[in-house]
N, CA, C and O of each residue as an XYZ file, in Angstrom:
200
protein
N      66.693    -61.339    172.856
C      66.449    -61.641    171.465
C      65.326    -60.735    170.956
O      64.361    -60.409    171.647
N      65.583    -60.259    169.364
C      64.552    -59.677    168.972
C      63.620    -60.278    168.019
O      63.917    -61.393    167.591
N      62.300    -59.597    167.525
C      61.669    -60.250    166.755
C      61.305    -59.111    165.746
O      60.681    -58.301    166.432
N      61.351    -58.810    164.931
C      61.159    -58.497    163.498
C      60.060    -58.485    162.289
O      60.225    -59.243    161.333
N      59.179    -57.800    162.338
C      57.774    -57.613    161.527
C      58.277    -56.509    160.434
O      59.016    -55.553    160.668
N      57.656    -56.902    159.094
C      57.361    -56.018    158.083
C      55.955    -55.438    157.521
O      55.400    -55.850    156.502
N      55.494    -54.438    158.344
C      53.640    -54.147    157.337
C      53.925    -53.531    156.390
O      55.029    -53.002    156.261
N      52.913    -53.461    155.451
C      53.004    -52.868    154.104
C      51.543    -52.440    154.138
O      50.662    -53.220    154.501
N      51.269    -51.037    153.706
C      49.851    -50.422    153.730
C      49.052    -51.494    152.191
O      49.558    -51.945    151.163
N      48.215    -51.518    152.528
C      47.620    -52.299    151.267
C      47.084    -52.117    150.365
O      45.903    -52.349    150.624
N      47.205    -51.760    149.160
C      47.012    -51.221    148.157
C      45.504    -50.062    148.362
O      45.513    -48.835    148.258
N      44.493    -50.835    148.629
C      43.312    -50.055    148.681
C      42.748    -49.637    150.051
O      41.711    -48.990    150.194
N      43.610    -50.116    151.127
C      43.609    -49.727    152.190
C      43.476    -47.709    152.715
O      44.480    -47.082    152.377
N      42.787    -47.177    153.167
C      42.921    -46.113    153.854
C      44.215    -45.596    154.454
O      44.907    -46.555    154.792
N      44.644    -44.734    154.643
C      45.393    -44.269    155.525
C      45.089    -44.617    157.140
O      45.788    -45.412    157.769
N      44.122    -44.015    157.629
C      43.527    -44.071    158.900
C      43.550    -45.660    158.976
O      44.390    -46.093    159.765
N      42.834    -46.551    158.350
C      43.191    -48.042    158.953
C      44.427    -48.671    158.875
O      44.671    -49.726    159.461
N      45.391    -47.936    158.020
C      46.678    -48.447    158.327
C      46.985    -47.875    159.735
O      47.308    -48.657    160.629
N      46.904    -46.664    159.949
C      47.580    -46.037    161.198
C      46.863    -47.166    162.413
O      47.476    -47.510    163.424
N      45.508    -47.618    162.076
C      45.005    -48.090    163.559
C      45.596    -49.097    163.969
O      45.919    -49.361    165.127
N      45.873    -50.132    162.335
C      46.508    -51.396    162.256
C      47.574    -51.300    163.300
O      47.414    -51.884    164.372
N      49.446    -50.083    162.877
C      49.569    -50.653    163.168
C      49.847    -49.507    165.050
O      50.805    -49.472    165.823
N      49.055    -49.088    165.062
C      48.404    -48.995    166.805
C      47.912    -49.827    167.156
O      47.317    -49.478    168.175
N      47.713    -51.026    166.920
C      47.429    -52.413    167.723
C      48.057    -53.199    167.739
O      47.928    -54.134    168.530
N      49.138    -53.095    166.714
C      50.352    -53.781    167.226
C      51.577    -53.079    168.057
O      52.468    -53.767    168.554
N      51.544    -51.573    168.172
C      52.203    -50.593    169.437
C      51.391    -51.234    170.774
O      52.055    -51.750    171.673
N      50.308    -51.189    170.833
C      49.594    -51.495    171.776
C      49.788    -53.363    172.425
O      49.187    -53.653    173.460
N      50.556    -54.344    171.779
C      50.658    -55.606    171.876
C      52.454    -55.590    171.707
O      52.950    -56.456    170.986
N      53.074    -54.903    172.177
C      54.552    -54.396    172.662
C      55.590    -54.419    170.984
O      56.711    -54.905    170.834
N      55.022    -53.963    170.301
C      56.106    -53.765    169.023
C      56.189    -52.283    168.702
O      55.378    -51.359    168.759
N      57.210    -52.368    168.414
C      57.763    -50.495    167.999
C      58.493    -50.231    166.581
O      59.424    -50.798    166.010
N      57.643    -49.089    166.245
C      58.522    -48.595    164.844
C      59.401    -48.563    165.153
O      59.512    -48.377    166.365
N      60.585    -48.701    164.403
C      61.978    -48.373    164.381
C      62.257    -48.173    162.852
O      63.414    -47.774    162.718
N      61.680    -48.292    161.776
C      61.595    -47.549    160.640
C      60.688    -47.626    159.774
O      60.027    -48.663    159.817
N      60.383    -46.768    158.874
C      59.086    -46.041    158.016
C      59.830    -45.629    156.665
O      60.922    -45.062    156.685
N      59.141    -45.964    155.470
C      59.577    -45.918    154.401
C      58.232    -45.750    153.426
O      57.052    -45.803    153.773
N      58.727    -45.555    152.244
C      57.542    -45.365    151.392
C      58.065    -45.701    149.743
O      58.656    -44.815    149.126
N      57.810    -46.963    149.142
C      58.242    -47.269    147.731
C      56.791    -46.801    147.016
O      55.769    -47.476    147.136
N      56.857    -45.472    146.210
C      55.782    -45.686    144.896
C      54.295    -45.481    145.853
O      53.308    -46.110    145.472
N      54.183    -44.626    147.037
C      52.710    -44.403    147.537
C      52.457    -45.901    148.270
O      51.317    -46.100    148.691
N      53.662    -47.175    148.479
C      53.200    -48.010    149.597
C      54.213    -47.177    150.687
O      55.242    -46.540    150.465
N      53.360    -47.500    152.179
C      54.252    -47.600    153.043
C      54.445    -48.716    153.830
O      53.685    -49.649    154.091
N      55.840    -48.425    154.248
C      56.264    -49.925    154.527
C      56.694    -49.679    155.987
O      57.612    -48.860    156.050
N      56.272    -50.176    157.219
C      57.079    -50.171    158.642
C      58.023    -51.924    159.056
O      57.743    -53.122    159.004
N      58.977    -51.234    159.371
C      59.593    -52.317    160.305
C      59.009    -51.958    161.743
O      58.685    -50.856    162.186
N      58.975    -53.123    162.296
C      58.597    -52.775    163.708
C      59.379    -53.791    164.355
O      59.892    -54.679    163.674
N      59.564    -53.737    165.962
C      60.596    -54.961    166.543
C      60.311    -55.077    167.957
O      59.782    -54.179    168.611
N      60.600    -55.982    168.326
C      59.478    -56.239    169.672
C      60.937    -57.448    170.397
O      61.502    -58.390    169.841
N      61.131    -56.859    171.814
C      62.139    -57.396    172.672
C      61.349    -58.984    172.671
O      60.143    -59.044    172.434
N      62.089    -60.131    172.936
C      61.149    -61.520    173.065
C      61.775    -61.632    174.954
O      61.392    -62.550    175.678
């Protein structure tokens, strides 16, 4: 079974603390599997085996 996360960079958020964000959730077993960008947000799916 899988499990399914959506981040969204946050409006006034940095670049660099989004990237660390979500390197701590790579680091706690979830993986991009897609990257998008509406209007200067970016948006990751990430998905993690249960």
């Amino acid at each position: 079974m899988e499990n399914f996360k959506i981040v969204k960079k946050g409006v006034f958020e940095k670049l660099g603390a989004f990237e660390s964000r979500i390197n701590e959730f790579s680091l706690s077993g979830w993986k991009a599997i897609s990257i998008s960008s509406d209007n200067s947000r970016v948006i990751v799916l990430l998905e993690r085996q249960k």
